[in-house]
C-alpha positions as CSV (number, residue, x, y, z in Angstrom):
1,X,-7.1,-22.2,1.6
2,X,-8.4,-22.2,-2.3
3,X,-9.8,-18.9,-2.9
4,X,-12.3,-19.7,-6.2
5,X,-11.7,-17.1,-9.3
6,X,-14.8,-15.5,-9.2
7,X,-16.1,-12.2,-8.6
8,X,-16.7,-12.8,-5.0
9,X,-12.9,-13.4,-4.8
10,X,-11.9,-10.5,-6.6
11,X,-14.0,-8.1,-4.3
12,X,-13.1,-9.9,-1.2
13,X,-9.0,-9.2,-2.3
14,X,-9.9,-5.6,-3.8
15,X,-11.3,-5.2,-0.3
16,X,-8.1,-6.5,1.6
17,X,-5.8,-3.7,-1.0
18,X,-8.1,-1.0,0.6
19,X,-7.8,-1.7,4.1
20,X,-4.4,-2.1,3.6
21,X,-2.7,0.8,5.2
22,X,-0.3,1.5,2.8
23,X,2.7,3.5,3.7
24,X,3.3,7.1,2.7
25,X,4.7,7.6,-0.8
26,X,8.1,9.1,-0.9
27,X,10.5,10.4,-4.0
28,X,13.3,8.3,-3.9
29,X,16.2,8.6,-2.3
30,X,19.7,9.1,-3.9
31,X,20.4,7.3,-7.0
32,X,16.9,4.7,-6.6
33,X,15.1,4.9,-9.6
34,X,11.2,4.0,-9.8
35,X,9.9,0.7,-11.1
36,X,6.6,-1.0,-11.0
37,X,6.1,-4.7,-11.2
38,X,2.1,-6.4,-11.5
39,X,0.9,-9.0,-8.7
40,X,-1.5,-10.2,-11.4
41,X,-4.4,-12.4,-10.6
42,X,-5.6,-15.2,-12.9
43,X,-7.6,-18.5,-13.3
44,X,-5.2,-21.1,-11.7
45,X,-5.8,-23.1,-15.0
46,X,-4.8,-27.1,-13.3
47,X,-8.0,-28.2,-13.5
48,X,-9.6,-26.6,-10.7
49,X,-10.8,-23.0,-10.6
50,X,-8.2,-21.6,-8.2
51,X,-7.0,-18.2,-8.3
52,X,-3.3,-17.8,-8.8
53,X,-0.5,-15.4,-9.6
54,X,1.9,-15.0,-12.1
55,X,5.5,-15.3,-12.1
56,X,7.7,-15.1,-14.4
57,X,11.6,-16.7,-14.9
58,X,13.3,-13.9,-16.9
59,X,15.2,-14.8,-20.3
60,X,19.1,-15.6,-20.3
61,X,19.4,-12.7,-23.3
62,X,18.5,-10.0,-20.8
63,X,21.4,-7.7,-19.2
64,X,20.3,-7.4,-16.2
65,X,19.0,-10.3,-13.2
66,X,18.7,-12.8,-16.1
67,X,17.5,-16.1,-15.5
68,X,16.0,-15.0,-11.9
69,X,12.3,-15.3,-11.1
70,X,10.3,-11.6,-11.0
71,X,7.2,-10.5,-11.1
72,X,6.0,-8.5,-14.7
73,X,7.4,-5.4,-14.4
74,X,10.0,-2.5,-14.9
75,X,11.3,0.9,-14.9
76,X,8.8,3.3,-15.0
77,X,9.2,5.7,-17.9
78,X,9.3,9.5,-17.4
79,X,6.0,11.3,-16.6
80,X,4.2,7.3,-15.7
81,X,2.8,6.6,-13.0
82,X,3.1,2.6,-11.4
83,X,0.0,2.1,-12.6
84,X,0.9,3.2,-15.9
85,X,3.9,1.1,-15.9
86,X,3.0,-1.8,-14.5
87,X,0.0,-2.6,-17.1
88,X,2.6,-1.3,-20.0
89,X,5.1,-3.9,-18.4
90,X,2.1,-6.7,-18.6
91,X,1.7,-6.5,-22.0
92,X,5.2,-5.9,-23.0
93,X,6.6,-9.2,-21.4
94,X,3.4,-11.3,-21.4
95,X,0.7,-9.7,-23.7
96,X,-1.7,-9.4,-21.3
97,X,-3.7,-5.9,-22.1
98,X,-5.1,-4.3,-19.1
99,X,-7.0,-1.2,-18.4
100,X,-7.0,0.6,-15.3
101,X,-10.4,-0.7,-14.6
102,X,-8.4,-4.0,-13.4
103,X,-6.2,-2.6,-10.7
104,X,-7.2,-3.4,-7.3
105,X,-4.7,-1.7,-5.1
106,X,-1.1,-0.8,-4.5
107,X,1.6,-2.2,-2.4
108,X,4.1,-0.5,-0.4
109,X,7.1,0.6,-2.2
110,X,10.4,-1.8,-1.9
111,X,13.8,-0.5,-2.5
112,X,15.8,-2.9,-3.6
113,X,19.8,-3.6,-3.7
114,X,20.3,-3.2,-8.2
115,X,19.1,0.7,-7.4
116,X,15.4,0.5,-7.7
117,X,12.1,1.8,-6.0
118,X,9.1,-0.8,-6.8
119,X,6.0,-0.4,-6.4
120,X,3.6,-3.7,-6.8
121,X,0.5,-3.0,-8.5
122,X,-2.5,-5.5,-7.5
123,X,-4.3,-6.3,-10.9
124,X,-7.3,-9.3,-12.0
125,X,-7.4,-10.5,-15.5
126,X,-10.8,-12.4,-16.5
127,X,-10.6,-15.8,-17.3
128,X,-10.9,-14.8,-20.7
129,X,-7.4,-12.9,-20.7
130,X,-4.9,-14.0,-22.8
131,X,-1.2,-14.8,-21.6
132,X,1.4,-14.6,-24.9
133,X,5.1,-14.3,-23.4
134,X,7.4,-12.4,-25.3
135,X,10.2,-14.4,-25.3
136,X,13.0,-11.6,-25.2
137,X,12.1,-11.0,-21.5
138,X,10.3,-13.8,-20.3
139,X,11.8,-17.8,-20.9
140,X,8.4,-19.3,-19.0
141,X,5.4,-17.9,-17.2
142,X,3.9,-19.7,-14.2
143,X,0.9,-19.7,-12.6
144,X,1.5,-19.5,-8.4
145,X,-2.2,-20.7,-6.6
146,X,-2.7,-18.1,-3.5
147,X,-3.1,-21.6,-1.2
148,X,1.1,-21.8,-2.0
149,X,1.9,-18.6,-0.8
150,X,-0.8,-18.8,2.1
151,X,0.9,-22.3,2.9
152,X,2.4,-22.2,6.7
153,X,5.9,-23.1,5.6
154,X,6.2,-21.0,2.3
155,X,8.4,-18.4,3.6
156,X,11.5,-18.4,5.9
157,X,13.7,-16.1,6.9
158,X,17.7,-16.6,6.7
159,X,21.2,-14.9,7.5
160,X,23.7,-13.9,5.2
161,X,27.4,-12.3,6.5
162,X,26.6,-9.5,4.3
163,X,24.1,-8.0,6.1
164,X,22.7,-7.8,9.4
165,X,18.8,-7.8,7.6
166,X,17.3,-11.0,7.6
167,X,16.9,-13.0,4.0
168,X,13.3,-13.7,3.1
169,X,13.0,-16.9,1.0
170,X,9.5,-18.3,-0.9
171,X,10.1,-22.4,-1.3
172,X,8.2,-23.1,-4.5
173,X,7.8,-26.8,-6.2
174,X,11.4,-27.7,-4.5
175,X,12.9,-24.3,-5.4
176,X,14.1,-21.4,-3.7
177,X,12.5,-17.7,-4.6
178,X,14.8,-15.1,-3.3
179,X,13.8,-11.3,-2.4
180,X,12.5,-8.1,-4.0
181,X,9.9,-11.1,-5.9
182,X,9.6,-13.0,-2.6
183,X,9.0,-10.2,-0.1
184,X,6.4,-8.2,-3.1
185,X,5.2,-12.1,-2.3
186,X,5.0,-12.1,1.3
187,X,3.3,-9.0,1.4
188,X,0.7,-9.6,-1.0
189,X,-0.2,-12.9,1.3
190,X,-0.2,-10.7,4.4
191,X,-2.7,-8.6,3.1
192,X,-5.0,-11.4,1.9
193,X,-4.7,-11.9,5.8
194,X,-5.5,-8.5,6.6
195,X,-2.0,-7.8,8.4
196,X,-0.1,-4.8,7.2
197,X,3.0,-6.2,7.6
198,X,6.1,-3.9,5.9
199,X,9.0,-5.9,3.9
200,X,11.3,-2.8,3.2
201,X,13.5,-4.0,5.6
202,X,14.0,-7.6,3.9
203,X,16.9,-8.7,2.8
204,X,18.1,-10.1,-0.4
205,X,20.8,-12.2,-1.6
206,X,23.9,-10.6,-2.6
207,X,23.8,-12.2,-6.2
208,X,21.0,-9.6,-6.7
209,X,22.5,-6.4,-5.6
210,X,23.6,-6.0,-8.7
């Protein structure tokens, strides 16, 4: 399904993030730490007028989960809130500037395996946004069309011997996009659905527990 990227669009998804019942904010538990990452809407810019998402494939410099695809985002600093963050993050790694006028709802929070408590932030750039990636942070930026995430066979579900959770796993242009991006991912798509569908409970591969 191509959803255009017009205004129609963005109030038909801003309408989805409200009638999402989102689940109940909690501090986090033990040593989690708050983060924030941006599900950010854009022109899909390949010829058509698509709306897609962006996705970035973090640079080999960076200490931590380098070389991994990830939403924009990051640690919230003290006294943000995701909101906060999450725009902050979007101009840091990809020099798109924000205001809070763009945010068109929130996720439920993910705890992931590396010690973190995201929340995904739900935000529409105009056409008229510019994308600069910094390239300390970011190696390449790409633009994901919702009909690729909305595809039937996008997402599967695996084992590992690690855990008993199941494994979410996005299959992108012959690749393989493991979770916290892929079940941020999957959630997003079930709430274009209207299905509030919770992902806490997804699994991710072990080379990102750390």
């Amino acid at each position: 399904m191509t959803r255009p990227f017009d205004d129609a669009t963005r109030r038909n998804i801003a309408a989805r993030c409200a009638g999402f019942a989102r689940l109940p904010e909690d501090e986090p538990a033990g040593s989690l730490k708050r983060a924030a990452v941006a599900i950010a809407l854009v022109e899909a810019g390949d010829g058509g007028n698509g709306t897609a998402l962006l996705l970035t494939l973090r640079a080999a410099s960076l200490r931590a989960h380098r070389g991994q695809w990830a939403l924009p985002g990051g640690r919230c600093d003290r006294g943000e809130t995701a909101i906060d963050a999450a725009l902050r993050e979007l101009h840091e790694e990809l020099g798109l500037e924000l205001n809070p006028n763009a945010v068109l709802g929130l996720l439920d929070d993910y705890p992931t395996r590396s010690g973190y408590l995201i929340t995904p932030v739900v935000v529409w750039a105009e056409a008229s946004a510019v994308i600069s990636p910094n390239p300390q942070e970011v190696a390449s930026v790409h633009r994901i069309g919702l009909d690729a995430i909305e595809h039937a066979h996008a997402f599967d579900f695996t084992a590992i011997p690690e855990s008993t959770r199941r494994v979410i796993r996005f299959h992108h242009d012959g690749g393989i996009i493991h979770a916290p991006t892929a079940a941020l991912i999957y959630q997003f798509r079930e709430v274009l659905a209207g299905r509030d569908t919770r992902v806490a409970e997804l699994e991710q591969p072990v080379f990102a527990w750390k």
